[in-house]
Every structure is written in structure tokens, then in C-alpha cells.
C-alpha positions as a LaTeX table, in Angstrom:
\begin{tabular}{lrrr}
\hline
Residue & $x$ (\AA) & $y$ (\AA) & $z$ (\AA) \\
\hline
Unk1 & $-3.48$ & 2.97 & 15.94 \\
Unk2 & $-1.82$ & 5.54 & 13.29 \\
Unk3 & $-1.67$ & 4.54 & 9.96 \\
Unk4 & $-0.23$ & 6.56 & 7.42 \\
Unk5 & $-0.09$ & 6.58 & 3.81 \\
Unk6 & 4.35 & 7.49 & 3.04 \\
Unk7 & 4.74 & 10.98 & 1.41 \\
Unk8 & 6.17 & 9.47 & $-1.84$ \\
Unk9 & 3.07 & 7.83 & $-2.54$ \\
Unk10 & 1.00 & 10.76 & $-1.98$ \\
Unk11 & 2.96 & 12.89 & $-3.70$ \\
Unk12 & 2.91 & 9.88 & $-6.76$ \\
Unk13 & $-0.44$ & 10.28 & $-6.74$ \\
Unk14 & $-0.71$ & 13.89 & $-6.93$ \\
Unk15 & 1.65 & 13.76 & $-9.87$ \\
Unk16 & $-1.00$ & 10.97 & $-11.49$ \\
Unk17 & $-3.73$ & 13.54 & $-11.05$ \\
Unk18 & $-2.72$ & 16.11 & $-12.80$ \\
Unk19 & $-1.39$ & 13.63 & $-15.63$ \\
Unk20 & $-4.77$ & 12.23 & $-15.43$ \\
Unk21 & $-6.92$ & 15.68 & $-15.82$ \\
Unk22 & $-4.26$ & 16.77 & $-18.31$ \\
Unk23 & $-2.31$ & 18.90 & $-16.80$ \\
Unk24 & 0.40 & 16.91 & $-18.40$ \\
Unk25 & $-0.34$ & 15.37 & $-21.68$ \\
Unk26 & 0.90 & 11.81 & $-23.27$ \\
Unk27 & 4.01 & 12.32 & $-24.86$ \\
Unk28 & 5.40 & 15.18 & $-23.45$ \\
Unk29 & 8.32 & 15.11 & $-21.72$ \\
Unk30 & 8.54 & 17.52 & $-18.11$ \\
Unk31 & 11.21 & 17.84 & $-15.50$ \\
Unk32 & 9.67 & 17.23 & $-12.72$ \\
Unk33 & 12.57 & 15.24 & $-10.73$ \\
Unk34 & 14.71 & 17.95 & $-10.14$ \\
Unk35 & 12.14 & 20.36 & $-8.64$ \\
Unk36 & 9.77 & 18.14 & $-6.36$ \\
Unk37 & 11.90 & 18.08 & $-3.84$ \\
Unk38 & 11.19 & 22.14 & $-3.29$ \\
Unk39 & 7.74 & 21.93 & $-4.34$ \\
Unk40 & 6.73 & 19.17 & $-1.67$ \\
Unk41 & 9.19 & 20.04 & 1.24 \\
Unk42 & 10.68 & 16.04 & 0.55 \\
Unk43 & 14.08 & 15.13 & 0.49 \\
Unk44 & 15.33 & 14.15 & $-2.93$ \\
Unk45 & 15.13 & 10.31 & $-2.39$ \\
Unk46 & 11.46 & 10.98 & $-1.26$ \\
Unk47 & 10.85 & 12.87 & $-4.64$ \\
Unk48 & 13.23 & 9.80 & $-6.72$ \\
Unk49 & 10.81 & 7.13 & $-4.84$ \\
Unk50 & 7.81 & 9.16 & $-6.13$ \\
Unk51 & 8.96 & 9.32 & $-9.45$ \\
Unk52 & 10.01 & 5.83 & $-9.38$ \\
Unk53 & 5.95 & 4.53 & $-8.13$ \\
Unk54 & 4.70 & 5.97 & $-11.28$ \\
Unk55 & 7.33 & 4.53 & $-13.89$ \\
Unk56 & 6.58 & 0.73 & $-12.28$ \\
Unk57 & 2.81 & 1.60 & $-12.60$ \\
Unk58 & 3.51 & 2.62 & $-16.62$ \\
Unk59 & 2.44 & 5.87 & $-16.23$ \\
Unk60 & 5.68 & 7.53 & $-17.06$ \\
Unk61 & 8.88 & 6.69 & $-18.44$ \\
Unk62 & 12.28 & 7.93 & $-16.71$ \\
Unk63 & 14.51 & 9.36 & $-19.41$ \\
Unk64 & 18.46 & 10.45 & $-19.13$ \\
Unk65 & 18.66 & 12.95 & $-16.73$ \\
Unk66 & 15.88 & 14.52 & $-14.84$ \\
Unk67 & 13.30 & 14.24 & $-17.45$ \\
Unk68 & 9.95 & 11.98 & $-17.44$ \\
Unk69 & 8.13 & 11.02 & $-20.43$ \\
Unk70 & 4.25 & 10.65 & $-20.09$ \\
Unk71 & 3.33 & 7.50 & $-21.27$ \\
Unk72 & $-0.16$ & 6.60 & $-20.10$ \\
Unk73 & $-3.58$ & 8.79 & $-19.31$ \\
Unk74 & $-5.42$ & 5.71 & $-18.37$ \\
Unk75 & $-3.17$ & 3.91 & $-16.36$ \\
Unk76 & $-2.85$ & 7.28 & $-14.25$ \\
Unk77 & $-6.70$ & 7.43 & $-13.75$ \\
Unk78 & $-6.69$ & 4.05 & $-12.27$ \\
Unk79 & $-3.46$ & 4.66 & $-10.23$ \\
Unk80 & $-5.66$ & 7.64 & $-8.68$ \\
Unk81 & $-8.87$ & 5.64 & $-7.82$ \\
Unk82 & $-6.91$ & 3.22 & $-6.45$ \\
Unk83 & $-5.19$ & 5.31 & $-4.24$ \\
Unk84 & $-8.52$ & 7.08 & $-3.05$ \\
Unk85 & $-10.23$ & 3.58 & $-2.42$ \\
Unk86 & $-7.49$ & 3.24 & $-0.08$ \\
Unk87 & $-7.91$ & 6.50 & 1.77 \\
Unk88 & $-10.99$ & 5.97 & 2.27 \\
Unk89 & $-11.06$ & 2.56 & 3.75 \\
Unk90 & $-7.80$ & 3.95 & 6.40 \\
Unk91 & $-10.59$ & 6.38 & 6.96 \\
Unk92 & $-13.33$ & 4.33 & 7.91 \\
Unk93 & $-11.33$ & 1.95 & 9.99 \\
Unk94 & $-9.79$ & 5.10 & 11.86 \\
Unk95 & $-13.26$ & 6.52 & 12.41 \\
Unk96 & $-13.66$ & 3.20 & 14.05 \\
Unk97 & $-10.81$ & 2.91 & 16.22 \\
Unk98 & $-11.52$ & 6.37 & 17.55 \\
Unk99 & $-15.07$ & 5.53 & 18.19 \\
Unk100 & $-14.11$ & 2.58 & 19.86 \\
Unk101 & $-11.05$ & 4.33 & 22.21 \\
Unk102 & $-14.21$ & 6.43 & 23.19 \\
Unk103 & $-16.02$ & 3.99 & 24.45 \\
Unk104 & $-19.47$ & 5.73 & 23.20 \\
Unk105 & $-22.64$ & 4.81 & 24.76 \\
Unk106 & $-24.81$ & 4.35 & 20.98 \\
Unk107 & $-23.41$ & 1.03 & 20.40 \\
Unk108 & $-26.44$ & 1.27 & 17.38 \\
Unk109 & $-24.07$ & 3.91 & 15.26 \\
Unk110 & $-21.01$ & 1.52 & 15.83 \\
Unk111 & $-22.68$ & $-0.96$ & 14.73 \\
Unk112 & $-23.93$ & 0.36 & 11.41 \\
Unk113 & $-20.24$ & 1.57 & 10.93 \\
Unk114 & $-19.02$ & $-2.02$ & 11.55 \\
Unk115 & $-21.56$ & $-3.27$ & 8.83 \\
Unk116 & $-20.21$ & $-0.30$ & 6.19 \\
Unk117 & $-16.69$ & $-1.73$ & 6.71 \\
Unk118 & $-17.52$ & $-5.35$ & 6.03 \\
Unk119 & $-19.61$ & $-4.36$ & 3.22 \\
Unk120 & $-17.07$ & $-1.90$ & 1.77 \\
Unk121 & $-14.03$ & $-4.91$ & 2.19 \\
Unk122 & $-15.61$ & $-7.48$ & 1.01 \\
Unk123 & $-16.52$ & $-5.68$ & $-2.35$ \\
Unk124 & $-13.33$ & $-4.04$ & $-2.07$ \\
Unk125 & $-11.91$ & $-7.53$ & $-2.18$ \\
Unk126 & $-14.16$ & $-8.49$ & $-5.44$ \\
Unk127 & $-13.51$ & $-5.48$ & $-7.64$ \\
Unk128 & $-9.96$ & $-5.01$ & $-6.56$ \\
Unk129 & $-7.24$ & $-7.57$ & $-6.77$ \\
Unk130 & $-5.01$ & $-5.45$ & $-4.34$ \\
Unk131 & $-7.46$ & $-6.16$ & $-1.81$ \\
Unk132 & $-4.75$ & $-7.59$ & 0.91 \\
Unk133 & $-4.78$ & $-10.93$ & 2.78 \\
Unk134 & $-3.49$ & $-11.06$ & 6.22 \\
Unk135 & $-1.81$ & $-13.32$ & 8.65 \\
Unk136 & $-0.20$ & $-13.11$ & 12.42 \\
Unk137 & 2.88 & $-14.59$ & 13.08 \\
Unk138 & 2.78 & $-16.19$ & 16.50 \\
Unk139 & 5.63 & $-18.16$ & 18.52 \\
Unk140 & 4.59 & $-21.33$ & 16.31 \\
Unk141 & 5.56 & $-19.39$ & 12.86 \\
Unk142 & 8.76 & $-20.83$ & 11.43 \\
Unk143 & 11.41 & $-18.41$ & 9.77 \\
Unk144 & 11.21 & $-15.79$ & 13.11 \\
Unk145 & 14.06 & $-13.57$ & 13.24 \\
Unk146 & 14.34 & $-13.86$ & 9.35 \\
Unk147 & 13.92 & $-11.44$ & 6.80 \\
Unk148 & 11.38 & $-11.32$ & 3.91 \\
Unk149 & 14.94 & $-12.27$ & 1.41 \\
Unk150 & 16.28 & $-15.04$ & 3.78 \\
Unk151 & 13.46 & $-16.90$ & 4.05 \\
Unk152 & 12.26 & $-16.96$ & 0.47 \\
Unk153 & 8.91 & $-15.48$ & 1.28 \\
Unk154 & 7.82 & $-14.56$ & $-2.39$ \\
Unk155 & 9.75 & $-17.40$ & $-4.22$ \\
Unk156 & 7.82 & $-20.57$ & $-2.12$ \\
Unk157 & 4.57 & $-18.30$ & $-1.61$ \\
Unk158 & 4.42 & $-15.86$ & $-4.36$ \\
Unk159 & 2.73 & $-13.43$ & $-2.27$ \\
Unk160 & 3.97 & $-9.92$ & $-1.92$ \\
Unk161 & 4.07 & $-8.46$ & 1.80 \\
Unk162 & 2.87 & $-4.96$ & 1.19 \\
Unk163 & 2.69 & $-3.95$ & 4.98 \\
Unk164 & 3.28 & $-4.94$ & 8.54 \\
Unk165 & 1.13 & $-3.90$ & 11.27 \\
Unk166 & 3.83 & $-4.48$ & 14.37 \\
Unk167 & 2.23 & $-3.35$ & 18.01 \\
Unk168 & 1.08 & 0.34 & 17.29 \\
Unk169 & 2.96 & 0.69 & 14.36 \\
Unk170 & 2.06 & $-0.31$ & 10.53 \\
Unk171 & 5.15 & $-0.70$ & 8.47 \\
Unk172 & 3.81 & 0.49 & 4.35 \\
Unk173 & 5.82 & $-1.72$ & 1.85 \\
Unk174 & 8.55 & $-2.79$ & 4.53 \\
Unk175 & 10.64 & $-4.52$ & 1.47 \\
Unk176 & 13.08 & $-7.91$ & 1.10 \\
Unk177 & 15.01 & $-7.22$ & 4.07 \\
Unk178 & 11.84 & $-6.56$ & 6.76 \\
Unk179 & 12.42 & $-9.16$ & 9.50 \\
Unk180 & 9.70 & $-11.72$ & 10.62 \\
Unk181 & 8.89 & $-11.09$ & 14.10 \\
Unk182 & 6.53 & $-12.65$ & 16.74 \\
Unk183 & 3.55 & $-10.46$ & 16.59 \\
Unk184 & 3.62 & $-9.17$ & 13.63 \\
Unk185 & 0.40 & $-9.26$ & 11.42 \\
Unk186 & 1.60 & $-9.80$ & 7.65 \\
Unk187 & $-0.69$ & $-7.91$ & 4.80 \\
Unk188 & $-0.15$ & $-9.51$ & 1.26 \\
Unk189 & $-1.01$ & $-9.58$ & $-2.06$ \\
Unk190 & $-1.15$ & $-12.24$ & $-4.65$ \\
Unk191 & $-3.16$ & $-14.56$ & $-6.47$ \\
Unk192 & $-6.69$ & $-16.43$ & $-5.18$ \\
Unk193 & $-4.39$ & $-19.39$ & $-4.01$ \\
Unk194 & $-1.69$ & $-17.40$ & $-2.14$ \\
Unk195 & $-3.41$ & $-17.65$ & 1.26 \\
Unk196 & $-3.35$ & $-21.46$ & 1.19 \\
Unk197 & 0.66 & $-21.13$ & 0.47 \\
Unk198 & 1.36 & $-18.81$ & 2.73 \\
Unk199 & $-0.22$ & $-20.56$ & 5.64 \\
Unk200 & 1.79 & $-23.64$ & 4.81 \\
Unk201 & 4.87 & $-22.03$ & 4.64 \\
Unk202 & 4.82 & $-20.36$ & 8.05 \\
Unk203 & 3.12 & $-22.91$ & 9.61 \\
Unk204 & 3.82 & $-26.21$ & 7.87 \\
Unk205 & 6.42 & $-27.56$ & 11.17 \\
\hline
\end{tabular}
């Protein structure tokens, strides 16, 4: 199974380190729009979508033009162990799925790596409140062949969907107009109750 973390987020997060080691200090304004695109090897949108991460997070401010105003040390720090929390986890579980495809014979080191995971998700889960819920969608689900927009997904269940694992493939923040399909396993976000709501709402029928 590949999973991949999308270039503008990588490249957001780069940007947050070096705001958060002070390579760029609060308050000062830098133009770093114009030139990611070069400095990465991204298209402009990928660089704009960067950009665009870190002003929703608060850690910069998008001024006229192509300059960015640094608003927030702290809130880049956590942006950055964030983001590593969640590289490692997609680490672990692909160490995992690799040692599993192998079909090793030590079924004691799979084990113990098993055990990490849990361990690490479940406190993952307590000290993070990104920590993701998931559900499948089977043939029972209503809404199939909707998207996230027509069906009101976030207005009945107040969850965001933040990715979509669909055969092989895991869709990273598929947005409104993702469509619900039969075996697709939904990864959310939202409050302690937003399980519960999100059940009922697919499968209330």
C-alpha cells in the first residue's frame, strides 16, 4: 500500500521549520511565493497550496502581492511536530506492510512491531486531537455515488474527511467534491462524539 504525504504539505512544513528555528523571524515580511516554485521543482499552484497550509494554521499572513508576513513562532513549532508524528506513524505502518508482503518466518519481531503501533495510536489518539477516526463504506452505506458537498457530510456529522484509503490508493484531504464510493475507508476528524454521528448518518436506513 503507498501512502504519501502531497508535496505542498511537505514543502509547508519545511517553510514552518525554518520559521520555527528562526530562519525567518515574527514580523518580517519575505517573498517566498514567487520563488518556491524554482526552489522545490513544484508547479506554482503546488507552491500557492503550500503557502496557503501555513496562513490557515496562523503561522503566516498572506499580504498584497507575493509577500508573507510571519505571524507566529509557536504555532510553527507545533505545525512541525505534528507533521513529524505523522511521518513517523506512515513509517511504522509501512515497515509493517512490507514485513507482512514478506511473509517473514520471526512472527516474534512482527509481533513486537504490532504492539509499538497500538501503543504509539492509542497515545497518539490521547495527546493529539487530529488523531483520525475511520469508517468503511459498504453496499449498505447510504449517500453512494455522492460527493462529500451533496450529501452534507460535515453539516449533519461535523466531522472533517481528511483522507480516503480507496483499493491501493489513499486519497490525502480529497475535499467537498470527493465522491462516496463502495469500498472506500473514510479517515475523519472531529470532536469525541463525531464517530457516533457519523455512523448514523451512513448507516441510519
Amino acid at each position: 500500500m503507498k501512502i504519501d504525504i502531497p508535496k505542498y504539505q511537505q514543502i509547508a512544513a519545511d517553510i514552518a521549520a525554518k520559521i520555527a528555528y528562526g530562519d525567518y523571524l515574527e514580523g518580517e515580511k519575505i517573498y517566498v511565493r514567487s520563488s518556491l516554485a524554482s526552489q522545490y521543482g513544484v508547479s506554482s499552484e503546488t507552491a500557492r497550496r503550500a503557502v496557503c497550509v501555513l496562513s490557515d494554521m496562523k503561522i503566516v499572513e498572506i499580504t498584497k502581492g507575493s509577500g508573507v508576513l510571519i505571524k507566529s513562532r509557536k504555532l510553527a513549532m507545533d505545525f512541525i511536530n505534528k507533521f513529524d508524528s505523522v511521518s513517523q506513524m506512515s513509517e511504522l505502518k509501512k515497515h509493517i506492510l512490507n514485513s507482512i508482503e514478506q511473509q517473514i518466518t520471526q512472527s516474534t519481531e512482527l509481533k513486537t512491531m504490532v504492539t509499538e503501533l497500538m501503543y504509539k495510536t492509542e497515545r497518539f489518539r490521547v495527546v493529539n486531537p487530529f488523531s483520525p477516526f475511520e469508517i468503511a463504506i459498504t453496499e449498505h452505506a447510504s449517500y453512494i455515488g455522492q460527493n462529500l458537498s451533496e450529501s452534507n457530510f460535515w453539516h449533519n456529522t461535523a466531522a472533517t474527511v481528511i483522507a480516503i484509503r480507496r483499493g491501493e490508493q489513499i486519497i490525502i484531504s480529497p475535499g467537498p467534491y470527493a465522491v462516496i464510493t463502495e469500498g472506500d475507508i473514510l479517515y475523519y476528524v472531529g470532536d469525541e462524539n463525531c464517530h457516533e454521528r457519523v455512523k448514523n448518518f451512513l448507516y441510519s436506513k
